[in-house]
C-alpha positions as CSV (number, residue, x, y, z in Angstrom):
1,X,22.7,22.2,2.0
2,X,23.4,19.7,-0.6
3,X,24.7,21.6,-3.5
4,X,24.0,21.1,-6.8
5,X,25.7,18.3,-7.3
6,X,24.1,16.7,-4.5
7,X,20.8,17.3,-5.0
8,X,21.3,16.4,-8.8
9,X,22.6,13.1,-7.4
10,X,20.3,12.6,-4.9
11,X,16.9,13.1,-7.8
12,X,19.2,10.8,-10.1
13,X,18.6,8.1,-7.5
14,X,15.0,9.2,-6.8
15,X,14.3,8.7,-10.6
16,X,16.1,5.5,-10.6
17,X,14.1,3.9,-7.7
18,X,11.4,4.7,-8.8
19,X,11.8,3.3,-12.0
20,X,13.2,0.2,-10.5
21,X,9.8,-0.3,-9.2
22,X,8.0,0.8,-12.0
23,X,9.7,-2.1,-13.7
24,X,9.7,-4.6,-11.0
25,X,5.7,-4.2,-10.7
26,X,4.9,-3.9,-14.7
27,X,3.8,-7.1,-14.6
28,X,1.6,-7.1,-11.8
29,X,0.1,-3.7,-12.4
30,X,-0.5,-1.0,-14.8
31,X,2.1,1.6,-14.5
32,X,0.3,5.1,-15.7
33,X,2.2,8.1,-17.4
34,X,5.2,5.9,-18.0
35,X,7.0,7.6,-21.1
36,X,3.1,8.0,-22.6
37,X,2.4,5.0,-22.6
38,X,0.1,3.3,-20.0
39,X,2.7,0.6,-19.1
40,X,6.1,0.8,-18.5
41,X,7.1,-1.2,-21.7
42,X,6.4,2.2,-23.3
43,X,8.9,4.1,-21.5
44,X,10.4,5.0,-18.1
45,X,8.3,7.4,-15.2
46,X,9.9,10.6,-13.4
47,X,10.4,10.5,-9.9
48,X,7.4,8.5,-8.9
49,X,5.3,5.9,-10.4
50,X,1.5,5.3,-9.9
51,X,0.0,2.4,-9.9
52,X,-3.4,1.9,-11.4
53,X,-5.6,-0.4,-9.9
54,X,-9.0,0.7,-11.0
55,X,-9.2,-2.1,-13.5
56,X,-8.6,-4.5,-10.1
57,X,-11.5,-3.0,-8.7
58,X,-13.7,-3.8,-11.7
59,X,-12.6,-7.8,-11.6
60,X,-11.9,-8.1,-7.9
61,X,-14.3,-5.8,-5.9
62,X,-10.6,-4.9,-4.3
63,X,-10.1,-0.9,-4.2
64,X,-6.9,1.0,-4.0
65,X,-7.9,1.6,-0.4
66,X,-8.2,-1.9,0.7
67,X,-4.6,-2.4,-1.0
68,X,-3.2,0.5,1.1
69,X,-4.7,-1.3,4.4
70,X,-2.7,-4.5,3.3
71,X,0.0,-2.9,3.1
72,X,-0.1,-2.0,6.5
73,X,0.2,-5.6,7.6
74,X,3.5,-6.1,5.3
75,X,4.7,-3.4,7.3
76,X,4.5,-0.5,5.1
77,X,3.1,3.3,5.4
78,X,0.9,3.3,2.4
79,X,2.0,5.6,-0.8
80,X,-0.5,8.5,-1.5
81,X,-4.0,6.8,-2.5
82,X,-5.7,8.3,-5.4
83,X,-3.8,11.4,-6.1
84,X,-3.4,12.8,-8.5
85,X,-5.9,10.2,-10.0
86,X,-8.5,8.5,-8.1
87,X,-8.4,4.5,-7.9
88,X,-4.5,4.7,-7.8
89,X,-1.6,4.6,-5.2
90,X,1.6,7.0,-6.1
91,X,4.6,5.3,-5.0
92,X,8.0,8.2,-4.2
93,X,10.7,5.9,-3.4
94,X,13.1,8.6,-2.5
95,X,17.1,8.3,-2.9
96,X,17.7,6.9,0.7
97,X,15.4,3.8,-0.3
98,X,17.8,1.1,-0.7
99,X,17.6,-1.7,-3.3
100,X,17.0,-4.1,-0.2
101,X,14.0,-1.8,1.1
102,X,12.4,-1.3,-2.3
103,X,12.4,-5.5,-2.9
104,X,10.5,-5.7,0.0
105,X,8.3,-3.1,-1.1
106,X,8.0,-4.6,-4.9
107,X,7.5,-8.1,-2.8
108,X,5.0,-7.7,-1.0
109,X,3.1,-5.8,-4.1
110,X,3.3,-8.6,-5.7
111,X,2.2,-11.0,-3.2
112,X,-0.5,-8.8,-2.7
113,X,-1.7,-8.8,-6.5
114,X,-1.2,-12.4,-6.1
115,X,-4.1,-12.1,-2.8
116,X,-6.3,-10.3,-5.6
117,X,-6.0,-12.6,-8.1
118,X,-7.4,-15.3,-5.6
119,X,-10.3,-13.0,-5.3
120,X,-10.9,-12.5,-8.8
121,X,-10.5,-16.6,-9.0
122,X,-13.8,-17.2,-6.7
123,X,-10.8,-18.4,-4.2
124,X,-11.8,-15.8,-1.9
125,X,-14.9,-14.3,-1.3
126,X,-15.3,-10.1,-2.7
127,X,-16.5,-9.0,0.4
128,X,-14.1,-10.6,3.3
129,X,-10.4,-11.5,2.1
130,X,-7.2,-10.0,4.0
131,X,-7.7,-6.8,1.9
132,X,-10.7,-6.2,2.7
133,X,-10.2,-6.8,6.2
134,X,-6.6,-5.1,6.6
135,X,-5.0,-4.0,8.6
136,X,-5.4,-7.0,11.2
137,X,-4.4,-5.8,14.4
138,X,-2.9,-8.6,17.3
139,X,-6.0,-8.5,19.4
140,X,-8.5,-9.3,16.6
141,X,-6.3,-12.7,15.5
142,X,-5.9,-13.5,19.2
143,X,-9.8,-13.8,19.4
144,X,-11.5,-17.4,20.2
145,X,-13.5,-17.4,16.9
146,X,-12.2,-16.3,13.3
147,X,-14.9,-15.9,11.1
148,X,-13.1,-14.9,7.8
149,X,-12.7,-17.3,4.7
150,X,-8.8,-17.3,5.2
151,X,-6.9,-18.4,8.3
152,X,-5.2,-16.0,10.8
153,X,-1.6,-16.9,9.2
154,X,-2.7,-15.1,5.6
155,X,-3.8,-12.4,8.0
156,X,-0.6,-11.9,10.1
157,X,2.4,-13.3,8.0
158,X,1.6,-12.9,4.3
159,X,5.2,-12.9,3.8
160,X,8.1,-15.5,5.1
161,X,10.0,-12.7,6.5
162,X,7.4,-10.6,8.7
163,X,7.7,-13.8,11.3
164,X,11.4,-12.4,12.5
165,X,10.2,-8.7,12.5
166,X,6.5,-7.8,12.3
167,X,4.9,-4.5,12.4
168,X,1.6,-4.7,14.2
169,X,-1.0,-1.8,13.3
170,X,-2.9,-0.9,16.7
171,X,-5.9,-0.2,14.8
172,X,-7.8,-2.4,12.3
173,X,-9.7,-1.0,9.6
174,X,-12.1,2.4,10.2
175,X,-14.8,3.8,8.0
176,X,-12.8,6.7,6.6
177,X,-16.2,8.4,5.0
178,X,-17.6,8.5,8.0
179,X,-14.8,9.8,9.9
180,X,-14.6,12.4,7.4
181,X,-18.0,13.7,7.9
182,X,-18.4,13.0,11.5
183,X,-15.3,15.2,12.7
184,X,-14.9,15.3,16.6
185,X,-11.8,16.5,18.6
186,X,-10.3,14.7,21.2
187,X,-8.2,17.8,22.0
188,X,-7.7,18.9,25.6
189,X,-10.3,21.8,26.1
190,X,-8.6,25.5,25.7
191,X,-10.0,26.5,29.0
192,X,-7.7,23.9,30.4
193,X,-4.7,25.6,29.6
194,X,-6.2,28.8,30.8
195,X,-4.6,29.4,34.4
């Protein structure tokens, strides 16, 4: 439905976003497969970039799991965790991304690295800082007591900007493992539709 030029154009800009955030993050995180080099200084990515943040876990206790729960509370879907290596988050900015959308996006990265390096600072504690602890749903920072090391505002606003439009996850964090192993279906029973 595109055409050729179109869909030339359109992986153009996918290529070019995601190298915008390739280069926007360098500093914050190492970029891997970036022009064969493990950091974007060596070159440019393709249409996504992957951000490696197993070293993180090795200084901060902080996985690439707990990062894609914060992001959750900065209002974002997280990017595909640990594929196609494990301890990483693949980030696809695709060509209707706008600059503005992918600033926010490199933003609260950033501000999020900058949450890590408190934990790898003794700031905060390994075992309960916003990451591990995200997402943080509305009903569990409208509780009488708090018991984390950082206040509800770190929790709900990280960022300026989420206090004029917030997303607020309805669910806090789960145990994914054992949700994996312990499957059950909620579904309505087949007899049911049986008439």
């Amino acid at each position: 439905m595109m055409g050729a030029d179109g869909l030339k154009a359109a992986t153009e800009v996918a290529i070019l976003n995601a190298n915008y955030v390739a280069a926007r993050l360098a500093d914050h995180y190492d970029i891997h497969f970036s022009g064969g080099s493990q950091t974007i200084k060596g070159g440019g990515v393709a249409h996504e970039c992957i951000l490696d943040l197993r070293p993180l876990k090795d200084s901060s206790g902080v996985s690439a799991e707990d990062v894609a729960k914060r992001l959750i509370d900065y209002g974002f879907h997280a990017p595909t965790l640990s594929f196609p290596v494990a301890g990483t988050l693949m980030v696809e900015p695709t060509e209707s991304e706008s600059k503005a959308e992918l600033d926010r996006f490199c933003d609260a990265m950033i501000a999020i690295r900058e949450e890590i390096r408190l934990v790898e600072q003794g700031k905060l504690p390994q075992d309960d800082n916003p990451l591990k602890n995200a997402p943080h749903t509305a009903a569990s920072l409208l509780k009488a007591d708090w018991p984390h090391a950082y206040s509800r505002e770190v929790a709900a606003y990280p960022v300026a900007s989420l206090r004029k439009q917030k997303y607020w996850s309805p669910v806090g964090r789960v145990d994914n493992v054992h949700g994996d192993r312990n499957l059950f279906c909620s579904c309505v029973p087949v007899s049911d539709y049986q008439g």
